[in-house]
ChimeraX commands (.cxc) that place a marker at each C-alpha (Angstrom):
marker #1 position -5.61,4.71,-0.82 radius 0.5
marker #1 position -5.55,5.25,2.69 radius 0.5
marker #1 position -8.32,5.69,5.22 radius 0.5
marker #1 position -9.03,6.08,9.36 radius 0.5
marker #1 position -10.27,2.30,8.92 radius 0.5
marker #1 position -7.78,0.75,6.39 radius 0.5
marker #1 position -6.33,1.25,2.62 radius 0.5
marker #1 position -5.95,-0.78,-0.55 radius 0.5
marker #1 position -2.82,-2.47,-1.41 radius 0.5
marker #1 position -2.45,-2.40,-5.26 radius 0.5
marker #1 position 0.66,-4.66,-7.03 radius 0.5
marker #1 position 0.59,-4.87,-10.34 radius 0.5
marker #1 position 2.95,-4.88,-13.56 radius 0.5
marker #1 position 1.99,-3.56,-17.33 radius 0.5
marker #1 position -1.69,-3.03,-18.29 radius 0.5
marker #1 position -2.76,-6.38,-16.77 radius 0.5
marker #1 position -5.63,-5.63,-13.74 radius 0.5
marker #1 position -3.58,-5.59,-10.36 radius 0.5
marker #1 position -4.10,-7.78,-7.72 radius 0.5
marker #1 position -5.16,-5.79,-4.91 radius 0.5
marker #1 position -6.57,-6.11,-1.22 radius 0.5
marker #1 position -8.79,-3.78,0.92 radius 0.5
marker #1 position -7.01,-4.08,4.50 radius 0.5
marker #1 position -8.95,-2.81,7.69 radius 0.5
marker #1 position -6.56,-1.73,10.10 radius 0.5
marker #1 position -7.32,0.73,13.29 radius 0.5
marker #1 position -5.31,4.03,12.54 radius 0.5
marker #1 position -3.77,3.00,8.97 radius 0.5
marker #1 position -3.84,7.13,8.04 radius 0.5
marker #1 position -1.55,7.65,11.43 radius 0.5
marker #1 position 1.14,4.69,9.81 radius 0.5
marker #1 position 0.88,5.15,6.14 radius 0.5
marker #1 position 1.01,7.59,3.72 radius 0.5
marker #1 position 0.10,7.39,0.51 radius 0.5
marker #1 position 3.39,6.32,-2.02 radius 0.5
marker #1 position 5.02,4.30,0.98 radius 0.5
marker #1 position 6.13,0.97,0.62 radius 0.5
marker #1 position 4.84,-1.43,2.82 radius 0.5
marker #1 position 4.64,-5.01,4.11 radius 0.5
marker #1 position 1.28,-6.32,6.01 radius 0.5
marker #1 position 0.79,-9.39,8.04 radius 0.5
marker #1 position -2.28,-10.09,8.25 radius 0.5
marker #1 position -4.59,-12.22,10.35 radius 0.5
marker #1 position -7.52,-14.45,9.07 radius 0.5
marker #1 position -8.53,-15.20,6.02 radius 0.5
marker #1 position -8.52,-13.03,2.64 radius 0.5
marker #1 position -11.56,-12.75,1.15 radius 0.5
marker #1 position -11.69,-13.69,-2.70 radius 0.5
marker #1 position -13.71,-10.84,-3.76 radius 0.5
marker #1 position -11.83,-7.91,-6.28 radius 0.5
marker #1 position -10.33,-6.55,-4.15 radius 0.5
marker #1 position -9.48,-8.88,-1.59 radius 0.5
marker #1 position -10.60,-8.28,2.00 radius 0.5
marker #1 position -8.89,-8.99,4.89 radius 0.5
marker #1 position -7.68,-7.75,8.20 radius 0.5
marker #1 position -3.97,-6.51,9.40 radius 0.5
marker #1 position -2.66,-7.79,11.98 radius 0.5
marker #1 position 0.75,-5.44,11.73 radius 0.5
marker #1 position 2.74,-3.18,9.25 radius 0.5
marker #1 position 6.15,-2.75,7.96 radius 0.5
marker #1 position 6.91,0.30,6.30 radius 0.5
marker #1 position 9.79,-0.45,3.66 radius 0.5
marker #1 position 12.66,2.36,3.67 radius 0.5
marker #1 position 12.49,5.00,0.85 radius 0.5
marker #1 position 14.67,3.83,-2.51 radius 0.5
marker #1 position 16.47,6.70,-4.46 radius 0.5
marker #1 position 18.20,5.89,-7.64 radius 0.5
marker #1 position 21.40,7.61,-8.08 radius 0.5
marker #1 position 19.97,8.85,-11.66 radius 0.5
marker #1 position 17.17,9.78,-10.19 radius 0.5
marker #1 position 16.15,13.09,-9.16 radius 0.5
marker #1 position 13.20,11.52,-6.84 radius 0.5
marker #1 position 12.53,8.53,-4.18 radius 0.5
marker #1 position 10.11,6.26,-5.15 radius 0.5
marker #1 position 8.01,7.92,-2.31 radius 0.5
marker #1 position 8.21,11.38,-3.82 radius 0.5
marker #1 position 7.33,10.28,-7.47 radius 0.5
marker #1 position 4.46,8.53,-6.21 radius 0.5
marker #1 position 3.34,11.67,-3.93 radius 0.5
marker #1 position 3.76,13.69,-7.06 radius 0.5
marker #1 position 1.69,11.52,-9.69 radius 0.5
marker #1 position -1.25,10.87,-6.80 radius 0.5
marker #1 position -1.78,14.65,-5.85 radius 0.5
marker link #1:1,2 radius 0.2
marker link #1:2,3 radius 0.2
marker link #1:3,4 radius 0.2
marker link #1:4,5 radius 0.2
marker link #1:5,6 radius 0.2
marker link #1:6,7 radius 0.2
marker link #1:7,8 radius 0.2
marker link #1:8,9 radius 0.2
marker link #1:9,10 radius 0.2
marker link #1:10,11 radius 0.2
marker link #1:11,12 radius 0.2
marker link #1:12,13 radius 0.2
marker link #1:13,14 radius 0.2
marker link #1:14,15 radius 0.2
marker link #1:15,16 radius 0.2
marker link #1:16,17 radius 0.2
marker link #1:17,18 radius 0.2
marker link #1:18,19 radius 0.2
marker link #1:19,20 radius 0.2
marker link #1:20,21 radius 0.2
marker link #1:21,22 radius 0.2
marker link #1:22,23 radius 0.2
marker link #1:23,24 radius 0.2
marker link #1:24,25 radius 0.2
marker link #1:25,26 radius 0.2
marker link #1:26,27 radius 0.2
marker link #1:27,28 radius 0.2
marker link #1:28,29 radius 0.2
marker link #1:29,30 radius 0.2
marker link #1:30,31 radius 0.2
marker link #1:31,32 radius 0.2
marker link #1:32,33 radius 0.2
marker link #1:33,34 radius 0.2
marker link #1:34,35 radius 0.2
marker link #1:35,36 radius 0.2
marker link #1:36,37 radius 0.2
marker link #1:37,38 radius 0.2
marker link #1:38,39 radius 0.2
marker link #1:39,40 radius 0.2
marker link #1:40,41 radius 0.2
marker link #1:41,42 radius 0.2
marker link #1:42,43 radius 0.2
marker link #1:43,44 radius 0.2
marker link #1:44,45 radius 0.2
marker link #1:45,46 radius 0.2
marker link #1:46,47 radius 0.2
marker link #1:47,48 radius 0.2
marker link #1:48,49 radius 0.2
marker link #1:49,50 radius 0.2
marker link #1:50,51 radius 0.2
marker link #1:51,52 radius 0.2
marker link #1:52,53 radius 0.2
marker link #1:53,54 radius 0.2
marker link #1:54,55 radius 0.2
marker link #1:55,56 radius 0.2
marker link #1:56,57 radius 0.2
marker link #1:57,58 radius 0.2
marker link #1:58,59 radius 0.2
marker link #1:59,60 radius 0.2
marker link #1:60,61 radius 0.2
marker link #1:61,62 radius 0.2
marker link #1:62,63 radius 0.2
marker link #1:63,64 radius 0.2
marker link #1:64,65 radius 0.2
marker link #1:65,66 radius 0.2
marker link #1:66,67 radius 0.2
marker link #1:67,68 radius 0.2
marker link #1:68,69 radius 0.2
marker link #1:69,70 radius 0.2
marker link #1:70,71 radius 0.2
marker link #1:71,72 radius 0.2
marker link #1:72,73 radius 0.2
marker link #1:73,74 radius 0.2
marker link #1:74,75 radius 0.2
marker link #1:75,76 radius 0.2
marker link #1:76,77 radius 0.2
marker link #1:77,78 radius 0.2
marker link #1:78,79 radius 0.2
marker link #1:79,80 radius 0.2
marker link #1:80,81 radius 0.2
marker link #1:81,82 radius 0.2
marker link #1:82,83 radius 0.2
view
């Protein structure tokens, strides 16, 4: 999810509950789009709350991954199952 103020980070694997971690972060909708992998630094503490809370201090987009056997990038699959 992404926001004016921030977006949620989600990472998880089968049907356990994800880890995940509300970022506030000036302009996130301007540097992230929804399906986009990313890296954050961030600064201060995380809060231990579900989910998380913290600050970022920067962000990395990742580049887009296309499987050869693939007819979509990660980026577009994810575009296409969140719209």
């Amino acid at each position: 999810m992404v926001s004016g103020g921030g977006w949620v980070v989600i990472n998880g694997e089968e049907m356990k509950l994800p880890s995940a971690t509300d970022y506030e972060y000036p302009n996130a909708d301007q540097e992230v789009v929804v399906g986009q992998r990313f890296i954050v630094e961030h600064t201060g503490d995380i809060a231990e709350s579900y989910p998380g809370q913290g600050i970022a201090k920067s962000v990395k987009v990742l580049p887009d991954v296309k499987p050869k056997e693939v007819g979509l990038s990660e980026f577009e699959a994810a575009k296409n199952e969140l719209s």
